[in-house]
C-alpha positions in Angstrom: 15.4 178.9 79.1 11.7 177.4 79.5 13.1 175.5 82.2 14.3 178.6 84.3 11.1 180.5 83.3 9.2 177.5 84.8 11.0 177.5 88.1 10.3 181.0 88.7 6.7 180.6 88.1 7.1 182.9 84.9 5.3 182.4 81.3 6.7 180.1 78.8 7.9 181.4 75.1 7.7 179.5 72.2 10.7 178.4 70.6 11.8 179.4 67.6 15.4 178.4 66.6 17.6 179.9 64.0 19.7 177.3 61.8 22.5 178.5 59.6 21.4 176.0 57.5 21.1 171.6 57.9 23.0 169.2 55.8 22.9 165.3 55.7 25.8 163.6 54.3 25.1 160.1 52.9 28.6 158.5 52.6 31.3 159.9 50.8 29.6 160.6 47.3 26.2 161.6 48.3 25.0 164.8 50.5 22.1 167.2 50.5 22.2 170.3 52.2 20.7 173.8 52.8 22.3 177.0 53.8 21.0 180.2 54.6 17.1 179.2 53.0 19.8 177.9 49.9 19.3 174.4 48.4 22.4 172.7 47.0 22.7 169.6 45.1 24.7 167.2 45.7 28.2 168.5 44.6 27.7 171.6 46.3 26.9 169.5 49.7 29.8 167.2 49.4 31.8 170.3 49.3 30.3 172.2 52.0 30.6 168.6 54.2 34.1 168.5 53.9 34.8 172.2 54.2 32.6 172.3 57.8 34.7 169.1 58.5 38.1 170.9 57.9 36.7 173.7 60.4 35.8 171.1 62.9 39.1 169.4 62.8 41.4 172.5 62.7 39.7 173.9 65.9 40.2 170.6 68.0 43.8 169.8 66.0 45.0 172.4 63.7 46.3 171.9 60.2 47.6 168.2 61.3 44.2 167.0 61.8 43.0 168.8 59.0 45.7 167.1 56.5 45.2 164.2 58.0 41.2 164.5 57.0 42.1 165.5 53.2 45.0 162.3 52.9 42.2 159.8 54.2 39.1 161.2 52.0 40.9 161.4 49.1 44.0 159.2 48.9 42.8 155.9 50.9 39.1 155.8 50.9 38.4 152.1 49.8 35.1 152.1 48.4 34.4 152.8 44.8 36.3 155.3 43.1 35.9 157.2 39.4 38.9 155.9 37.2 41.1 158.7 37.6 40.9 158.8 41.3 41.6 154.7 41.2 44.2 155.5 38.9 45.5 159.0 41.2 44.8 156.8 44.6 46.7 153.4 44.0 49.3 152.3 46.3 52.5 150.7 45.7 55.2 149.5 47.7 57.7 152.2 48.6 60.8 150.3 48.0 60.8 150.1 44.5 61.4 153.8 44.3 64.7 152.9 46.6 67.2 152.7 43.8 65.7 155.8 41.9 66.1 158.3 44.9 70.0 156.7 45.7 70.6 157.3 41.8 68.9 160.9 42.2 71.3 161.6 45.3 74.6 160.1 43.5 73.6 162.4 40.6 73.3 165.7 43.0 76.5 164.9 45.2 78.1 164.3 42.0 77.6 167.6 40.5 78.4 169.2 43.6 81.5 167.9 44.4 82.7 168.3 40.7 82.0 172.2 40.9 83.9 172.4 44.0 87.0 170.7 42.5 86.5 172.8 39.9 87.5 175.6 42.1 83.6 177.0 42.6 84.8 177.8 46.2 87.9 180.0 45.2 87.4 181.0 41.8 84.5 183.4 40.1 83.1 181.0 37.5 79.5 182.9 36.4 79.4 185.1 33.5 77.1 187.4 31.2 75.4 186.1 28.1 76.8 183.3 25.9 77.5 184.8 22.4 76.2 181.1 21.0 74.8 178.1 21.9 78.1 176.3 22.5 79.2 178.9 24.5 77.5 178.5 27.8 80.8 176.9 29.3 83.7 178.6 28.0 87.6 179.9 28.5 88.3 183.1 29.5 91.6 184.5 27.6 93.5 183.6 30.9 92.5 180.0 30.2 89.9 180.2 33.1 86.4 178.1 32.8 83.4 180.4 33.2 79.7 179.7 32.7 77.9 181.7 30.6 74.3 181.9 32.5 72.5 183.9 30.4 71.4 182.4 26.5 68.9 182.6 24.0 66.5 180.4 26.7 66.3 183.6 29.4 63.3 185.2 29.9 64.0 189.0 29.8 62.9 189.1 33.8 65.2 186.5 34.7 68.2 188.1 32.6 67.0 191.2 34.7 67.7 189.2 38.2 71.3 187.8 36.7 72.2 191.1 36.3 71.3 192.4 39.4 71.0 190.0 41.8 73.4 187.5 40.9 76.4 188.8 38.5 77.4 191.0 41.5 78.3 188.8 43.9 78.6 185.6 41.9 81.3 183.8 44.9 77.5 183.8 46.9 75.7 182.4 44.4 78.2 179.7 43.5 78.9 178.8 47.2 75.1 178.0 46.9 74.6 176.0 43.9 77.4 173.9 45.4 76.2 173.6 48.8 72.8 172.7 47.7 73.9 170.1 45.2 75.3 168.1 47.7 73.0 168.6 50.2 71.1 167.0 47.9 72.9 164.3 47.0 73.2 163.7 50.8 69.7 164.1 51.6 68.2 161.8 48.6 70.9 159.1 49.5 70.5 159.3 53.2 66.1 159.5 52.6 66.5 163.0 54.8 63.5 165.1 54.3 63.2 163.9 51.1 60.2 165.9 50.0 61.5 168.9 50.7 64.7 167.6 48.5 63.0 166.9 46.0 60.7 170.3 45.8 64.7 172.3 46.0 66.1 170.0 43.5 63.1 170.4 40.9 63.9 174.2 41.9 67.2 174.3 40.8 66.4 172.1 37.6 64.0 175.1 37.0 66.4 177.6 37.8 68.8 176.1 35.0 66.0 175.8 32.4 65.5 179.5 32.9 69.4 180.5 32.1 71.3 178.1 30.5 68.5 175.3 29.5 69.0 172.1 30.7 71.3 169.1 28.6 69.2 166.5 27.2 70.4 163.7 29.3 69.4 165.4 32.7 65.5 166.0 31.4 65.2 162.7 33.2 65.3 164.4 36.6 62.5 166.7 36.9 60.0 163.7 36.8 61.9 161.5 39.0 61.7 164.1 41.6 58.3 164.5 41.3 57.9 160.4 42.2 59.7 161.4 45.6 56.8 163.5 47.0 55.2 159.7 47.3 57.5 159.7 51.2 60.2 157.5 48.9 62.6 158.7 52.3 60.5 156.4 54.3 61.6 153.2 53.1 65.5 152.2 54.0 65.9 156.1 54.6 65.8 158.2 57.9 62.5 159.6 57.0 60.9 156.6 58.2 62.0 157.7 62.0 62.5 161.6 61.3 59.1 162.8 60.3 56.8 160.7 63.2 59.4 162.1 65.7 58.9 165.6 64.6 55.4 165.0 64.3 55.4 164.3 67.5 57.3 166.7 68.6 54.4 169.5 66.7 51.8 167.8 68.9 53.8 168.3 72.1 54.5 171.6 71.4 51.6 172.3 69.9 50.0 171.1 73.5 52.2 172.7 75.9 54.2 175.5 74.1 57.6 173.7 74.5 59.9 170.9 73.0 61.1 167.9 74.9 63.7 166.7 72.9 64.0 162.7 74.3 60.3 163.1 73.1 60.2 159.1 71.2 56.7 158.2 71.6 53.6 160.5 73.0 
């Protein structure tokens, strides 16, 4: 502006500039900063450096770049770490969590395709309350199987949905249960979106806890699903191709509003 004022021959004006605040970020652990006339210690300005640098990276790459700021600073940083993060961080080899998603997706397609040759697909097989605890798979008078989905381990809220939602158009419901169980079993086997698997499949366990509870020997399941949110598809499974082709195919579209489906490398 002084610039301008001086070509034109006109007086100068002091500057005075207005700062939201200053901050000065020493590394990873270490920052000081002031906001707004507000000193912060060091806590404080570590948080406030990595919030400004989620709003830098989200306005020049969106929630990609942003992700991929949070995964570096707080999963593979490689300087000195507190023991829990060393302990949260380490890496391991991906393979050694092969044979536990393959047994996860037998498991799955398993229970699936027993349901549907138990007739899930023809016959009504959900029912009301269980009178006992060994009645949550019973026979009807007709000699029919029918599962009993509601039992001493419902939550009144959830009883409320069975009776509502579910006991009136229990054909839907067990077209489902069915459908998803192998699905799983195909996607876990297969490594297909396996995080997304395993985030249904822990789900559906909860789902079962909240009618029926869930038989001793399958308690094993919730916690081997949660080891699949560390990518287990992407070693021998399709997720190791799958998820950097759709990334790539976000960036594209994210850059010019379309998809470009031969779209293998950017």
């Amino acid at each position: 502006m002084n610039i301008l004022r001086s070509i034109r021959g006109e007086e100068k004006k002091k500057l005075e500039p207005k700062y939201h605040g200053m901050m000065v970020s020493v590394g990873y652990y270490f920052a000081v900063a002031e906001i707004m006339g507000v000193s912060l210690n060091r806590l404080f300005a570590v948080i406030m450096k990595h919030l400004v640098n989620m709003h830098y990276y989200f306005g020049i790459g969106g929630f990609e770049l942003v992700f991929r700021y949070l995964k570096h600073e707080f999963l593979y940083k490689r300087q000195h770490k507190p023991a829990l993060e060393a302990f949260i961080t380490k890496k391991t080899m991906l393979v050694w969590l092969v044979p536990l998603r393959l047994y996860i997706g037998y498991y799955w397609l398993m229970e699936g395709l027993k349901k549907a040759w138990d007739g899930w697909f023809v016959v009504e097989m959900l029912a009301g309350r269980a009178t006992d605890a060994e009645a949550t798979a019973s026979l009807t008078e007709e000699g029919r199987k029918v599962f009993r989905i509601v039992s001493e381990h419902t939550p009144q809220w959830y009883e409320w949905i069975v009776d509502h939602v579910i006991l009136p158009r229990p054909m839907l419901f067990q077209y489902l249960i069915v459908l998803t169980e192998i699905g799983l079993g195909l996607a876990f086997i297969t490594g297909t979106f396996t995080i997304l698997a395993a985030i249904v499949g822990i789900g559906l366990n909860i789902n079962f806890l909240l009618s029926t509870g869930m038989y001793p020997e399958t308690y094993w399941l919730i916690p081997a699903q949660i080891a699949m949110f560390q990518d287990a598809g992407k070693s021998f499974g399709v997720d190791y191709y799958l998820i950097p082709y759709l990334t790539r195919q976000w960036r594209y579209f994210v850059r010019n509003r379309k998809i470009k489906l031969n779209l293998f490398r950017e």
